[in-house]
C-alpha positions as CSV (number, residue, x, y, z in Angstrom):
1,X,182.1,74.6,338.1
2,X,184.3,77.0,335.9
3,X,187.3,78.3,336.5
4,X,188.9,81.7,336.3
5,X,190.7,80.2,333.1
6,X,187.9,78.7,331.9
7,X,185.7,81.8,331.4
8,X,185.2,82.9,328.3
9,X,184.5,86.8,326.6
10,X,183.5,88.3,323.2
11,X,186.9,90.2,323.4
12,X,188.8,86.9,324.2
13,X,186.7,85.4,320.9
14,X,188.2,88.0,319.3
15,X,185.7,91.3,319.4
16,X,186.5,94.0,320.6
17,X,182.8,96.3,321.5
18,X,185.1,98.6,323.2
19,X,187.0,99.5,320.2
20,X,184.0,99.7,318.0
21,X,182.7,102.6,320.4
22,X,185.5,103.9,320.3
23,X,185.3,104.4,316.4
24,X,182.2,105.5,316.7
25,X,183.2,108.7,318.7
26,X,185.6,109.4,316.2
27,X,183.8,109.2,313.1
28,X,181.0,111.4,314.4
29,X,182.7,114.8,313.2
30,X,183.4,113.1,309.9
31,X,179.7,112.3,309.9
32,X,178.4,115.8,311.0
33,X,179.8,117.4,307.7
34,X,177.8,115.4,305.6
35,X,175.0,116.3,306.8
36,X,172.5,118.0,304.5
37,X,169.2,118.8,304.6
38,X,166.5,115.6,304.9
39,X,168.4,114.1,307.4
40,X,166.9,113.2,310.6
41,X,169.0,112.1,313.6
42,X,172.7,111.1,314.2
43,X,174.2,108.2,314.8
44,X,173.5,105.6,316.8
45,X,169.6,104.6,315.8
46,X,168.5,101.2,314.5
47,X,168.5,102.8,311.3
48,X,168.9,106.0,309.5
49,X,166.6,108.3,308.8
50,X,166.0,111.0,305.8
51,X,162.7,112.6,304.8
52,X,162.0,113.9,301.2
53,X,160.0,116.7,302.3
54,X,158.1,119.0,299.5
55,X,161.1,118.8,297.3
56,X,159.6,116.6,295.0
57,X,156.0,116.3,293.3
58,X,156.3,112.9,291.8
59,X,159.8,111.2,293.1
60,X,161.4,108.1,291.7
61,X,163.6,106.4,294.5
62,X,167.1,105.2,292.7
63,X,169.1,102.8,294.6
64,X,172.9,101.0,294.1
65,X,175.5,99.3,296.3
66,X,178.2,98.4,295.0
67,X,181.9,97.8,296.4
68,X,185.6,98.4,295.5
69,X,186.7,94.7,294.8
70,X,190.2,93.5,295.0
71,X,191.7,97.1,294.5
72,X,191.7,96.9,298.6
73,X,194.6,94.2,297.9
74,X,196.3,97.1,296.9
75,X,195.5,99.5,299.4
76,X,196.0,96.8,302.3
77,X,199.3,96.0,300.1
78,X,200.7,99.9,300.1
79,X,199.5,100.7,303.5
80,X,197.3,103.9,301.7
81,X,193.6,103.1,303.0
82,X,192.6,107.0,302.7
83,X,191.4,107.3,298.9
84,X,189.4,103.7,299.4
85,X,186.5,104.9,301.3
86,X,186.1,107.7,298.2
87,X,186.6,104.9,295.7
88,X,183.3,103.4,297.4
89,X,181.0,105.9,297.4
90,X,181.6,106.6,293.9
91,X,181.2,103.5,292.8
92,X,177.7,103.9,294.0
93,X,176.8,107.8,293.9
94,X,178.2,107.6,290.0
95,X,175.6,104.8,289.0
96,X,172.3,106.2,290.8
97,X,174.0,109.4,289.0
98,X,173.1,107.8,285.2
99,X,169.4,108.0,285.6
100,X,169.4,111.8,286.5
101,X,168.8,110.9,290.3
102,X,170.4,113.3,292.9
103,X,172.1,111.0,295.6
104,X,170.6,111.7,299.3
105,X,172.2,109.8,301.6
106,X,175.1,106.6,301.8
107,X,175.6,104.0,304.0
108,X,178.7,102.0,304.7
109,X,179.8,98.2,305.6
110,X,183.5,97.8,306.7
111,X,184.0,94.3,307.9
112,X,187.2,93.3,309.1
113,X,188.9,90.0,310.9
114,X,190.4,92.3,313.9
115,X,189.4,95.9,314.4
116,X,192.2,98.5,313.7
117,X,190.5,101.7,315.0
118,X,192.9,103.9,313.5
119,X,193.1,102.2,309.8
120,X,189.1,102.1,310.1
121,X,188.6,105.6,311.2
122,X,191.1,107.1,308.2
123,X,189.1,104.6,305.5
124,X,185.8,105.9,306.8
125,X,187.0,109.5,306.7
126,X,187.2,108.7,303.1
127,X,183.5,107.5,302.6
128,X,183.0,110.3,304.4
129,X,184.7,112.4,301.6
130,X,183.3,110.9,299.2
131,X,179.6,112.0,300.7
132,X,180.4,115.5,300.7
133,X,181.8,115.4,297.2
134,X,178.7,114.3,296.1
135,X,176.4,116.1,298.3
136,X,175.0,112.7,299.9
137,X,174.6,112.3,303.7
138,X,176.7,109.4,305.6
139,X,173.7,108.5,308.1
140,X,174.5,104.9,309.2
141,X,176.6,102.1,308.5
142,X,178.0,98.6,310.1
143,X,181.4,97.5,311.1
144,X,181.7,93.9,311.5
145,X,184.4,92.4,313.5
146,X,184.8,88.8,312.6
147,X,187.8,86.8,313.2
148,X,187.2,83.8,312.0
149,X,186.1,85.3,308.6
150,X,189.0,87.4,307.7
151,X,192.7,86.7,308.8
152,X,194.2,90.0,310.2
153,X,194.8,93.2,308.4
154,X,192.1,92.5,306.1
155,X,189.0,94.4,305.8
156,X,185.9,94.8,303.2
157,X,184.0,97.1,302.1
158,X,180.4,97.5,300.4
159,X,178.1,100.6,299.7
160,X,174.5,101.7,299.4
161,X,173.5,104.4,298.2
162,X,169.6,106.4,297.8
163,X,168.9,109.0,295.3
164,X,165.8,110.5,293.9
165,X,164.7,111.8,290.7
166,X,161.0,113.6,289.9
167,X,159.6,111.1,287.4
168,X,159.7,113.6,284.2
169,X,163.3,114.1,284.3
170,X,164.1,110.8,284.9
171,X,166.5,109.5,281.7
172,X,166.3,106.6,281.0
173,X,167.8,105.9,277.2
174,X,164.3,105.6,275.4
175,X,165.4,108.9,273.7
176,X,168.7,107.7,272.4
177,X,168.2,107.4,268.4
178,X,170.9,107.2,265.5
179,X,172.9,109.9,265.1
180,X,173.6,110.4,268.5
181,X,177.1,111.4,269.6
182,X,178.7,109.9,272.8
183,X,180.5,112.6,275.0
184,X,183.4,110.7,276.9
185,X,184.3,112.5,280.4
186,X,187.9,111.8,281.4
187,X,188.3,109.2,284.4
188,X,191.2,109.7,286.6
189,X,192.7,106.4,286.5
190,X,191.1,102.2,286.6
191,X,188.8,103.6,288.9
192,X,188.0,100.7,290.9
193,X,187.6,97.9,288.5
194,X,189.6,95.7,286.8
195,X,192.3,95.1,289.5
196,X,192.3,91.2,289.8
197,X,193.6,91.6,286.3
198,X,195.6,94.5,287.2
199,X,197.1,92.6,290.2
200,X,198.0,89.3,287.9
201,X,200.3,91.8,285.7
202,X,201.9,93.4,288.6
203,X,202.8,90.1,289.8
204,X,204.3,89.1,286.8
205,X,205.9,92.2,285.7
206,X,208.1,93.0,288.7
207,X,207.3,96.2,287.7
208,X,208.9,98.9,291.0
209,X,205.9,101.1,292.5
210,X,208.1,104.2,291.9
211,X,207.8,103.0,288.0
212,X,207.8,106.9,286.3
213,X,204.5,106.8,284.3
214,X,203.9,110.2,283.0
215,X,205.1,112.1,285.6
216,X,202.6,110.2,287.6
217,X,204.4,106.7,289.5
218,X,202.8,103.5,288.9
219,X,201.3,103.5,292.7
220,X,200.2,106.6,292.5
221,X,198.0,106.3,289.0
222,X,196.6,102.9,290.5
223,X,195.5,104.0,294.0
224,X,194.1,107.4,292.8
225,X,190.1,107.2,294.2
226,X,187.8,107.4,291.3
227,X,186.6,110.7,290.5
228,X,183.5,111.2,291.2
229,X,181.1,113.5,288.5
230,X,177.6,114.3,290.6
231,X,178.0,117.9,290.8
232,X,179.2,118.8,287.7
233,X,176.5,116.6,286.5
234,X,173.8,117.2,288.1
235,X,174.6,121.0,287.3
236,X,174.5,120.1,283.9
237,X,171.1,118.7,284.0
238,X,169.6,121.7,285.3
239,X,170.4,123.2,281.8
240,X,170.3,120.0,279.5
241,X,169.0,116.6,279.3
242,X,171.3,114.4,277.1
243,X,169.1,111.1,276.0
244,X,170.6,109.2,278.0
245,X,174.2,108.8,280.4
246,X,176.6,106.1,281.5
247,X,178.9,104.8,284.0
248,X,182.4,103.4,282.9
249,X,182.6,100.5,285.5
250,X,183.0,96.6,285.5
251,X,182.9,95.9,281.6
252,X,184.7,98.4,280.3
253,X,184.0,100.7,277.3
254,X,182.4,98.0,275.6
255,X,179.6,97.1,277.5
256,X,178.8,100.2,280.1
257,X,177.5,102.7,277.1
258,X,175.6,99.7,275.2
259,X,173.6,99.4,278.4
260,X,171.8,102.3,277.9
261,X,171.1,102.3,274.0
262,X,168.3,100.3,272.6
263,X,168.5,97.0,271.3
264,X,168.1,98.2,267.8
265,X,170.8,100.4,267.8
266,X,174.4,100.0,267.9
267,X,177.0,102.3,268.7
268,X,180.7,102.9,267.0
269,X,183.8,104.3,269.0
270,X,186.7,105.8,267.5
271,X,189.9,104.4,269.6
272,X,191.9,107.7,267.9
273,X,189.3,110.2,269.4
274,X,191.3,110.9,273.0
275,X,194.5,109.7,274.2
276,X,195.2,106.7,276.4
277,X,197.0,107.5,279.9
278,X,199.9,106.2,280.4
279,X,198.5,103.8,283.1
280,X,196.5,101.9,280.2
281,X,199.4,101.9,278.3
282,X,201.8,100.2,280.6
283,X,199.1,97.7,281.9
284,X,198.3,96.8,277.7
285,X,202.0,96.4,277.0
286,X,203.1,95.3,280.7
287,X,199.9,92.7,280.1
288,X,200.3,91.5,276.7
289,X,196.7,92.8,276.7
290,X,194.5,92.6,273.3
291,X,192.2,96.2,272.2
292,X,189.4,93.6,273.3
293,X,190.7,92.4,277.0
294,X,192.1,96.1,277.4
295,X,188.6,98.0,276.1
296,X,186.5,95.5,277.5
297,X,188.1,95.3,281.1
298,X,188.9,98.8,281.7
299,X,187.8,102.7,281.3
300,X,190.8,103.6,279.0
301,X,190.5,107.1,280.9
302,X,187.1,107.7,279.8
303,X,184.9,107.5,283.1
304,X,181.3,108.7,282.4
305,X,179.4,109.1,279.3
306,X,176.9,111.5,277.8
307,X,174.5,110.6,274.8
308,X,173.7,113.7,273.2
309,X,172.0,115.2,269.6
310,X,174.5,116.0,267.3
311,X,173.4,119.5,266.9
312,X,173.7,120.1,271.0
313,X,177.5,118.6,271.0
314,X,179.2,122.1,270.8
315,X,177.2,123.6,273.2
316,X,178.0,120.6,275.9
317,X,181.3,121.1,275.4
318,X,181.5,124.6,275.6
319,X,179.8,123.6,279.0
320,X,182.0,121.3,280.2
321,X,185.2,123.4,279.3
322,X,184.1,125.6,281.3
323,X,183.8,123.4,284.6
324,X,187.3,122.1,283.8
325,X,186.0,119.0,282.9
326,X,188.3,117.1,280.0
327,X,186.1,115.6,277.3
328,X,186.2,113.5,273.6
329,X,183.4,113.1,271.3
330,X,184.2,109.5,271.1
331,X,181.8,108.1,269.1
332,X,178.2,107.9,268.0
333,X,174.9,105.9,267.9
334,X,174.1,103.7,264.8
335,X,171.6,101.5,263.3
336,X,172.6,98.3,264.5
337,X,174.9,96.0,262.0
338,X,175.5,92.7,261.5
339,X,178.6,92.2,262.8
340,X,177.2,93.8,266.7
341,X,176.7,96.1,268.4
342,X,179.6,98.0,269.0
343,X,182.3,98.1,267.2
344,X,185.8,100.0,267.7
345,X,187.3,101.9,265.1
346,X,190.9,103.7,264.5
């Protein structure tokens, strides 16, 4: 027969359901202004609902998950967790974005080794954010309490997003030829990629968070959410249809644009084209980085790509200087050569 100290609960195991309902009711309002038209429900179902409607005649579905990797050291590490939750959803919304798909809705997965409601509701509020920066719905999402999995403080993250395209505007790089120019959009910092390697050289730098880098300190360019470009984009593409577009993520410069080009062409950037932030700068000499390691780990401040005709380059920029959007021609599509596919020059 048990006794009284014998008896065992989830909350003494370590979850606490209490605490998860309690996030629950505080997220809702975050929730509620994401909400856009499709959506069916609140929160609370099995699963979350959205219904395409007439909107479309012939719709292609476009999916992508995706998550913020070891840049949540850093927010965990500077006790800033409300840029994180935007860093996720644009991680997602930006890729759906490349193939001309309008992202519909987002949901989330925070899992975390002991639930801080507080630190949980201000990182959601940022996924919540994100949504509305990109016009997506938040309808559902997860939070995992798992003690034995993560030691406390810690917490993950991972996204999914849904967007659709109608099937005659999807792009889809079949219409990228030589001769092509690649429009570079600025990025407003890493982004979220690349910090393992951006970790190792804090480490071994020493380098003070307060570290002056262009007016900007080193903690603030490194936790700045990435920026996310749907709406300018999609804006765009209700006037032009570049051949085909890109995401700056995992990879870097050198092999996010080739992804979209085919295999018989080749494209050539010009290093000289836009300036490198000051960010890039300190983490290539802080680093002892190579143009290789540096190009082909981060965005060098260049965050999404457009792969245009030459003759429609002025026009796309007059366009895009007018949203306030900063921009390079930074390189250009070429027969494929011998010694690969891209190749850096300046």
């Amino acid at each position: 027969m048990s006794t009284e100290s014998e008896r065992l609960s989830y909350r003494a195991a370590g979850v606490d359901i209490d605490a998860g309902n309690a996030l629950v009711e505080r997220i809702k309002p975050l929730v509620a202004r994401t909400r856009r038209p499709g959506v069916l429900g609140g929160l609370g179902g099995f699963g979350g609902l959205f219904e395409l409607g007439g909107r479309y005649q012939n719709p292609v579905l476009v999916s992508g998950t995706d998550g913020v990797g070891t840049k949540l050291r850093l927010a965990q590490q500077l006790g800033r967790h409300e840029g994180i939750g935007t860093d996720l959803v644009a991680m997602c919304v930006n890729d759906v974005l490349v193939q001309g798909a309008e992202p519909l809705f987002f949901l989330d997965y925070f899992a975390t080794g002991k639930l801080d409601v507080d630190i949980a509701e201000t990182v959601i509020g940022g996924i919540a954010h994100g949504c509305e920066l990109a016009g997506c719905a938040l309808i559902g999402g997860e939070t995992a309490e798992m003690p034995d999995m993560y030691p406390a403080g810690d917490y993950d993250l991972a996204g999914f997003c849904v967007g659709a395209v109608e099937k005659t505007a999807l792009i889809d790089g079949r219409r990228v030829q030589a001769g092509d120019r690649i429009i570079g959009i600025a990025s407003s910092g890493p982004h979220a990629n690349g910090f393992s390697l951006i970790r190792k050289i804090l480490e071994r730098s020493g380098a003070p968070w307060n570290l002056d880098l262009g007016g900007q300190s080193l903690a603030d360019a490194l936790i700045e959410p990435t920026r996310i470009y749907v709406r300018p984009i999609l804006d765009l593409l209700t006037e032009h249809r570049p051949h085909a577009m890109a995401h700056i993520t995992g990879g870097g410069l050198l092999e996010n644009i080739i992804r979209v080009v085919p295999e018989n062409l080749g494209i050539t950037l010009d290093s000289a084209a836009w300036p490198l932030p000051p960010v890039f700068t300190w983490l290539q000499e802080a680093g002892k980085l190579d143009r290789h390691e540096l190009w082909h780990t981060f965005n060098c401040g260049i965050g999404f790509c457009l792969l245009v005709a030459a003759d429609s380059v002025a026009t796309l920029s007059t366009w895009l200087e007018h949203r306030s959007l900063p921009h390079w021609v930074i390189g250009e599509v070429q027969q494929q050569r011998p010694h690969g596919r891209v190749r850096i020059d300046g």
